[in-house]
C-alpha positions as CSV (number, residue, x, y, z in Angstrom):
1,X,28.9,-0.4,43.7
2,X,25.5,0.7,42.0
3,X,25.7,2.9,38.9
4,X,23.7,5.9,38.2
5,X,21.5,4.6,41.6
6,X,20.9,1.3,40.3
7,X,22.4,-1.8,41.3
8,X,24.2,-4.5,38.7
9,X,23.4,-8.4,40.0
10,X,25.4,-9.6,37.6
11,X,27.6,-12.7,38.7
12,X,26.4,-15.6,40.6
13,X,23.4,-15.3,43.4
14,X,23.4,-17.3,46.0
15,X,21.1,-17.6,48.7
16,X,21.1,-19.3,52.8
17,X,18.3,-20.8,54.5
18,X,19.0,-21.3,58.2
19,X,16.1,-22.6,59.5
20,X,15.3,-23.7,63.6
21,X,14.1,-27.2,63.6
22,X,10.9,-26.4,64.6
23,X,10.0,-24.6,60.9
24,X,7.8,-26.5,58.8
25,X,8.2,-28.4,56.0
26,X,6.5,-26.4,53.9
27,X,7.6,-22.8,54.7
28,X,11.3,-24.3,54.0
29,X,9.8,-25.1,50.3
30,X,8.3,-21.6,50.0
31,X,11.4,-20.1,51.0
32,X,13.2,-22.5,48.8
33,X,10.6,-21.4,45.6
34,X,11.1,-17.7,46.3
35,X,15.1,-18.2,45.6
36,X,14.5,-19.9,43.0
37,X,12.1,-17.6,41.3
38,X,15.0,-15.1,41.5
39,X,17.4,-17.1,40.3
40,X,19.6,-17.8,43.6
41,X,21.7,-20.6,43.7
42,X,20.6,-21.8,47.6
43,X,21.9,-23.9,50.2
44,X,19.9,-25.0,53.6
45,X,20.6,-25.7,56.7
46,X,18.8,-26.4,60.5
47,X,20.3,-25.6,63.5
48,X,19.2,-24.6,66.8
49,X,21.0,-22.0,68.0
50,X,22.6,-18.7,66.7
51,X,26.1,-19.8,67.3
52,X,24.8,-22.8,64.7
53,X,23.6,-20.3,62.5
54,X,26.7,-18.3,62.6
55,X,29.2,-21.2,61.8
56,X,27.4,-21.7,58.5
57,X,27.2,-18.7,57.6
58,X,31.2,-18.5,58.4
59,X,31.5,-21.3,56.0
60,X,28.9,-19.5,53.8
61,X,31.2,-16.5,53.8
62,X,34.6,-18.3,53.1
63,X,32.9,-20.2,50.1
64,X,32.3,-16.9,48.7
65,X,35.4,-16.0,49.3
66,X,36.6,-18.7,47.8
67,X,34.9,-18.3,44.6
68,X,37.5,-16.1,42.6
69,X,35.6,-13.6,41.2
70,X,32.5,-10.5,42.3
71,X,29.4,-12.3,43.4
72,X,26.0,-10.9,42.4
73,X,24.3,-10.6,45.5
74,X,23.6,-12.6,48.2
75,X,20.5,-13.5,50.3
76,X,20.5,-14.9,53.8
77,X,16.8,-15.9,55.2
78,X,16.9,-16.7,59.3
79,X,13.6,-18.4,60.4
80,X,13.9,-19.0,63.7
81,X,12.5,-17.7,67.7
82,X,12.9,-14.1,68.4
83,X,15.3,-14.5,70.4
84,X,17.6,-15.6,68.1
85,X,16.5,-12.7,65.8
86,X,17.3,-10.3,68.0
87,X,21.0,-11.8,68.1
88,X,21.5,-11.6,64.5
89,X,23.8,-8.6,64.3
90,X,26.5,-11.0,64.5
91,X,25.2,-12.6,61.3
92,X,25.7,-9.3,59.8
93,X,28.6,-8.4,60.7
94,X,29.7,-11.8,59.3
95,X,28.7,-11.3,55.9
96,X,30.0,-7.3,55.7
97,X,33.2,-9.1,56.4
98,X,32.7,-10.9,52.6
99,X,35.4,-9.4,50.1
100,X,33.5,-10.8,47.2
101,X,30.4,-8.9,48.3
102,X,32.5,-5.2,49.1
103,X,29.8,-2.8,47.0
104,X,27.4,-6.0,46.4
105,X,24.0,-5.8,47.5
106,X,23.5,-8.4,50.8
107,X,19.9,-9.4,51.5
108,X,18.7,-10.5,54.9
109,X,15.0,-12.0,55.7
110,X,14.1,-12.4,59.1
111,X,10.9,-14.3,59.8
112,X,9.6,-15.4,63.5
113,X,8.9,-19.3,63.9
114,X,6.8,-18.2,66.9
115,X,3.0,-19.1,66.9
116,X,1.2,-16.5,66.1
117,X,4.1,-14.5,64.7
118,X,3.3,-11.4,62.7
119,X,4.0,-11.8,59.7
120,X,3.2,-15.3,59.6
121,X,6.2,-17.1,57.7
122,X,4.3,-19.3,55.3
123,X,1.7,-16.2,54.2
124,X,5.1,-13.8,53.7
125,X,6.9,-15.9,51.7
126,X,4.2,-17.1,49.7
127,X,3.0,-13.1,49.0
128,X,6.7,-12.5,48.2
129,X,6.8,-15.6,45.9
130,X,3.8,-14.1,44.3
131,X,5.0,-10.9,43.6
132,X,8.4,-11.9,42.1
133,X,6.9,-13.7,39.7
134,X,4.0,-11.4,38.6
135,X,6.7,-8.2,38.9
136,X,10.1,-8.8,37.6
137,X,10.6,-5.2,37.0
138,X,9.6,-4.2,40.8
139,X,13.0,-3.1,42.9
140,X,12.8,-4.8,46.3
141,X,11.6,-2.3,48.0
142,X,8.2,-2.1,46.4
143,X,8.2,-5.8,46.4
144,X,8.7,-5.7,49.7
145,X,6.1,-2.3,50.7
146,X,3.2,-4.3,48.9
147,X,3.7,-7.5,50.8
148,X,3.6,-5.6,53.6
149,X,0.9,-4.0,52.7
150,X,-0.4,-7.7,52.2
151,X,0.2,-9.3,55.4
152,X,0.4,-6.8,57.9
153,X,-2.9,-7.4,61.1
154,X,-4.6,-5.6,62.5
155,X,-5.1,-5.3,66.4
156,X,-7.1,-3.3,69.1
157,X,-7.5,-0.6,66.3
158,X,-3.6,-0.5,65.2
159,X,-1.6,-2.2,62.5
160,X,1.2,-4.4,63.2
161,X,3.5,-4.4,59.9
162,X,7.3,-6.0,59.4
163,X,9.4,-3.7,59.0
164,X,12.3,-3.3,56.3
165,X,15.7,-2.0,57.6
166,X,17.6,-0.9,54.5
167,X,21.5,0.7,53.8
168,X,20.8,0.2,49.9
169,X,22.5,3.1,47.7
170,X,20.1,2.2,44.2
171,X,17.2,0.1,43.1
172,X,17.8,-3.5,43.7
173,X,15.9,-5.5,41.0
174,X,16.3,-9.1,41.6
175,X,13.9,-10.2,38.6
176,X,15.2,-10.8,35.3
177,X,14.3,-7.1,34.1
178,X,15.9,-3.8,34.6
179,X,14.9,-1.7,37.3
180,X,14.7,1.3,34.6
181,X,12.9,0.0,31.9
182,X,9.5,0.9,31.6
183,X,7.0,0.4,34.0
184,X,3.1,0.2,34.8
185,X,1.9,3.6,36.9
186,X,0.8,2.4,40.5
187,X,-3.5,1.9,40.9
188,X,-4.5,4.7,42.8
189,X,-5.1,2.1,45.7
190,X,-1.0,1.2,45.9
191,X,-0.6,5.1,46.9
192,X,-1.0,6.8,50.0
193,X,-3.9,9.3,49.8
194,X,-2.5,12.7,50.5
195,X,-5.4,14.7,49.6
196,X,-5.7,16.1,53.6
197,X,-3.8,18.4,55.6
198,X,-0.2,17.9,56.1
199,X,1.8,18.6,59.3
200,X,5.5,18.8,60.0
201,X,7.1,19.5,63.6
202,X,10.8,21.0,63.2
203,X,12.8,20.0,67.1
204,X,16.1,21.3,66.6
205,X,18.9,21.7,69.6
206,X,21.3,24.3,67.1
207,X,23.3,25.4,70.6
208,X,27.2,23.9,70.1
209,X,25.8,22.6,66.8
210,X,27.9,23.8,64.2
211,X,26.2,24.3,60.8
212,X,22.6,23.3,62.7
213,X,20.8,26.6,61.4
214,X,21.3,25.9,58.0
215,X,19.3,22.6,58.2
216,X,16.8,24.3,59.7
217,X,16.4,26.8,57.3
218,X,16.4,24.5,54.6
219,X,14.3,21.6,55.6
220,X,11.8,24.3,56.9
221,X,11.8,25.6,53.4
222,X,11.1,22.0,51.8
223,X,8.5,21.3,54.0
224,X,6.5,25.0,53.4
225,X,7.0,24.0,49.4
226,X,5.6,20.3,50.1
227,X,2.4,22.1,51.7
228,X,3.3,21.2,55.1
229,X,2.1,23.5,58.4
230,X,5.5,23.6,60.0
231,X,5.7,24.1,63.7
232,X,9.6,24.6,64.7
233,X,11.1,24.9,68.2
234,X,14.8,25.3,68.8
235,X,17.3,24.5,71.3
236,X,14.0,22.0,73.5
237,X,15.2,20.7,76.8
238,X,15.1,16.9,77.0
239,X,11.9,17.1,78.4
240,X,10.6,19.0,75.7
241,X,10.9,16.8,73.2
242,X,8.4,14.9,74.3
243,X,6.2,17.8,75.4
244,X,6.1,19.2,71.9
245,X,5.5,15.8,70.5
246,X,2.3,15.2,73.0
247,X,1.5,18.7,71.7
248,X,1.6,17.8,68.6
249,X,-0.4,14.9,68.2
250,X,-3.1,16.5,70.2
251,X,-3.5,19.4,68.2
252,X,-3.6,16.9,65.3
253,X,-6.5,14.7,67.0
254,X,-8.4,18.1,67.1
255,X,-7.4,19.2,63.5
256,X,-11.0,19.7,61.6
257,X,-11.1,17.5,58.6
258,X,-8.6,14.6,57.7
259,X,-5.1,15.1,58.2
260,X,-2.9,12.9,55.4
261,X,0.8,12.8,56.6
262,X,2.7,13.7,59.3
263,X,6.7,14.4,59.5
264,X,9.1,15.0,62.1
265,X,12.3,16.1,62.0
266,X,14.6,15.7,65.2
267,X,18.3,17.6,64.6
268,X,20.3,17.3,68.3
269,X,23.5,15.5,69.6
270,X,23.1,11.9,70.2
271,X,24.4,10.0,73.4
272,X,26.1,6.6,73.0
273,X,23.4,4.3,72.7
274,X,21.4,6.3,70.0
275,X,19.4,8.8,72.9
276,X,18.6,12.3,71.7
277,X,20.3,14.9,74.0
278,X,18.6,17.8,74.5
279,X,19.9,21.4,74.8
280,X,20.1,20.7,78.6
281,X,22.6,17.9,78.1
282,X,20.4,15.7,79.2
283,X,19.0,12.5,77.5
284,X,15.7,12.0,75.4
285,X,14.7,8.7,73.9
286,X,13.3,8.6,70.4
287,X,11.2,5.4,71.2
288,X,8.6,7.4,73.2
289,X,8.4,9.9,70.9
290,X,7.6,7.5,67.9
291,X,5.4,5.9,69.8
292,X,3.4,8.8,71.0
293,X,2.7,10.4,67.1
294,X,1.8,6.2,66.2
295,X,-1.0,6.5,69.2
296,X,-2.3,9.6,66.8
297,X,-5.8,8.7,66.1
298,X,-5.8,11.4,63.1
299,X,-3.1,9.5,61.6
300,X,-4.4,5.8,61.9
301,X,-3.6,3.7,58.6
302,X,-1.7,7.7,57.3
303,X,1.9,7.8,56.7
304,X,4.4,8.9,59.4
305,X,8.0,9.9,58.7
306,X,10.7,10.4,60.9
307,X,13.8,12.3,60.1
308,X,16.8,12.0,62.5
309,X,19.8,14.2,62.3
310,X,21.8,13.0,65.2
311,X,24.8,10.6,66.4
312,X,23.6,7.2,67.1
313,X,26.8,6.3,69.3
314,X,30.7,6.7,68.7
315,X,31.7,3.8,66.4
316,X,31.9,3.5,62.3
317,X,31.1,-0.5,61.9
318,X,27.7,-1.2,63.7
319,X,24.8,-2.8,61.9
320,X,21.8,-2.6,62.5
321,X,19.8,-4.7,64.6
322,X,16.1,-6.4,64.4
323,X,13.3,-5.5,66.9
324,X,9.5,-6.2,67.3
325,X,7.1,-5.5,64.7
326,X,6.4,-2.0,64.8
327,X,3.4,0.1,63.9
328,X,2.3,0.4,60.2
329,X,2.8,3.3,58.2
330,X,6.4,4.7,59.8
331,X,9.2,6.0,57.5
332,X,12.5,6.5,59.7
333,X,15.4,7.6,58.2
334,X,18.5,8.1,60.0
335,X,21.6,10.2,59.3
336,X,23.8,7.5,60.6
337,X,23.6,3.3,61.2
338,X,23.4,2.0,64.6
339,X,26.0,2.9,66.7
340,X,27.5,5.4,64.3
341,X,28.6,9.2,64.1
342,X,26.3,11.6,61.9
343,X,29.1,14.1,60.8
344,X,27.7,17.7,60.0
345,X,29.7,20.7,59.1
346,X,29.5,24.8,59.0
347,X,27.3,24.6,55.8
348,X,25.1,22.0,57.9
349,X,24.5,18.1,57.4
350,X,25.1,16.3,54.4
351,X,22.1,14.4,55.3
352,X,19.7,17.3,55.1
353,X,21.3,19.4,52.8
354,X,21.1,16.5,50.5
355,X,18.0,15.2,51.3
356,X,16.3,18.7,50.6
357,X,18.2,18.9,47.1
358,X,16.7,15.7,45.7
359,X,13.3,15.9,47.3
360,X,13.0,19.7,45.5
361,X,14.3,18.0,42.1
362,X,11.9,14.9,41.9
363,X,9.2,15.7,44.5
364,X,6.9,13.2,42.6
365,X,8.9,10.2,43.1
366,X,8.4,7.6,45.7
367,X,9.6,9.0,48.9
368,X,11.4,5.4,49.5
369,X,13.3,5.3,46.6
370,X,14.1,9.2,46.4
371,X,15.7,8.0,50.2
372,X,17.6,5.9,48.6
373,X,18.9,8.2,45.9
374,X,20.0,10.3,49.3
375,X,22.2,8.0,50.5
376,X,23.8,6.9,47.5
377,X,24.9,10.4,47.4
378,X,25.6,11.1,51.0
379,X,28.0,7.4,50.8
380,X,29.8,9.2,47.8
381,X,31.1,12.4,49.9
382,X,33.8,12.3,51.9
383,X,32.7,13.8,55.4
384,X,35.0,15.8,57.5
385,X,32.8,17.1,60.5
386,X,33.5,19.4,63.5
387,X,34.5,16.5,65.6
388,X,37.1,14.9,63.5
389,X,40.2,15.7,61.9
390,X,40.6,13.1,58.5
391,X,38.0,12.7,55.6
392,X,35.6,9.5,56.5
393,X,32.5,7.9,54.3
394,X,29.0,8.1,55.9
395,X,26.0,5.8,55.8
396,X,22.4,6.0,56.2
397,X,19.7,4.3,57.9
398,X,16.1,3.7,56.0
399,X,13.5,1.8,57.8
400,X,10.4,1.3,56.9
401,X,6.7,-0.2,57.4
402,X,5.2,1.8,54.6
403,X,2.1,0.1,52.9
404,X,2.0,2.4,49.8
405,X,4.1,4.0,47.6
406,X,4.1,7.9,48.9
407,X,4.5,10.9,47.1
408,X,4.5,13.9,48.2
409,X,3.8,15.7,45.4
410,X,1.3,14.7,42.8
């Protein structure tokens, strides 16, 4: 369990490369330098299909197991077809089940063998490798922001960026330095340029929402004190949700002078795969609404966040799992994982009350990190919401194709 938001890696690391048999020689060696730059302890292995990949990592698991004692932290790198990516929630789920790694930090690195994949394996890993060794001191998350920053392409006018999915409760710093000791100040080309106008849209369904108002209140407050123009509607229809959004991005386009950052903040019920319900009962779904503010021409290559305040289906031990690259320059941050309840309350959501506390104490920070700080709190409460009768633990979601640090205050 981190300390004081930082994780302790010490123990033994130990890495897995599962590999399809159509990955190169040499990406396997960069893969196989990047562990070792770190300091992992790494196995490899080749198999063809994600049943083969899950065996291993069974065996992979029970070694651990097997071990006697905490482990580190562990890093599991798939290269392999999409298709088997997007199966890899069972690897997940195999690895959570690892009592030596209960509280640990677990790494996963998913990499297309595709042609023409985006990122490219061989330019990832060696940008990674890079960076490990020039920054020791870097949590993984930067590591990982500037090597996106790095290898993300650029296509028809849009940039196509990996994207980090993280459940991390502190800084992870796999180098041999602490996280906390000192550190260099960022170039003023590693930061997002915030020096434009800033726009927030509040949706918020607060009807049979108990506690709902008082996120409202408060995140509209943050956002007025960041400098944001906040637009709120409450109680939209289904329907509405994307209206407002098309309204918003067009009233962005038309903005005079450069916009720098845009959030949105969508607090409703959520239906059992993850859709947004609006106050009509009926069902929204978020992907057309992210899409439609990435189409923004005014916020091309400008930082987008996403906040979502809603259930993401019924159960307490989903993961989450990998899609398509996504556009660049998205920050999502959900109250709940995959599949799982967001719990809220009559003094509101301990994912937006939270959120607004540590954002007003550190508002300089890097936004990604300060997220992080926000769920290592949030995992520490124990939630009892409207729509269950014992105490339970709650997780977030952080996922991210940043390409700069962001801070929204200077």
């Amino acid at each position: 369990m981190p300390s004081q938001g930082k994780y302790s890696v010490k123990g033994p690391r130990v890495a897995l490369a599962l590999c399809s048999p159509e990955v190169s020689a040499s990406t396997v060696a960069l893969l196989e330098g990047v562990f070792q730059t770190l300091g992992f302890e790494s196995c490899q292995r080749q198999e063809s299909s994600i049943q083969g990949f899950r065996w291993e990592l069974t065996r992979f698991r029970e070694r651990l197991d097997a071990h006697g004692g905490p482990v580190g932290c562990a890093f599991v790198a798939l290269v392999a077809p999409r298709r088997q990516l997007r199966q890899s929630q069972q690897l997940f789920r195999e690895l959570s089940r690892c009592k030596a790694l209960w509280g640990r930090p677990k790494v996963f690195l998913l990499l297309s063998s595709a042609p023409g994949a985006v990122p490219e394996p061989g330019a990832f890993l060696a940008s990674l490798g890079e960076l490990c060794g020039r920054h020791p001191h870097w949590s993984l998350l930067q590591l990982l922001t500037e090597v996106f920053s790095r290898t993300a392409q650029e296509s028809a006018g849009a940039a196509y960026c990996p994207v980090l999915r993280s459940s991390l409760r502190g800084a992870l710093c796999l180098g041999n330095e602490e996280p906390w000791g000192p550190e260099p100040e960022p170039g003023p080309s590693a930061e997002y340029d915030l020096s434009g106008a800033r726009a927030a849209l509040l949706l918020a369904v607060t009807q049979g929402r108990l506690g709902a108002q008082h996120d409202v209140e408060a995140l509209g407050g943050l956002c007025q004190a960041l400098g944001f123009e906040t637009a709120l509607r409450t109680d939209p229809a289904a329907q509405a949700f994307q209206e407002e959004m098309a309204q918003f991005r067009k009233w962005l386009d038309a903005h005079r002078g450069p916009v720098s950052c845009a959030l949105v903040a969508l607090m409703a019920h959520g239906g059992p795969q993850g859709q947004l319900l609006g106050a009509d009962g009926q069902e929204g779904h978020l992907e057309a609404l992210v899409q439609e503010l990435s189409c923004c021409g005014a916020l091309q290559g400008r930082p987008k966040i996403f906040l979502l305040q809603a259930c993401r289906g019924g159960n307490s031990s989903r993961g989450p799992t990998p899609g398509s690259p996504n556009q660049a320059d998205v920050l999502m941050v959900y109250a709940a994982a995959e599949g799982c309840v967001a719990y809220r309350d009559e003094k509101g959501s301990d994912f937006i009350q939270t959120l607004v506390e540590v954002l007003r104490a550190d508002p300089k920070a890097d936004l990604l990190e300060l997220m992080t700080e926000v769920n290592r709190q949030v995992c520490e409460l124990d939630v009892l919401g409207p729509d269950c009768d014992e105490r339970r633990k709650a997780c977030l979601e952080i996922r991210s194709s940043l390409r700069r640090r962001l801070c929204l205050q200077v």
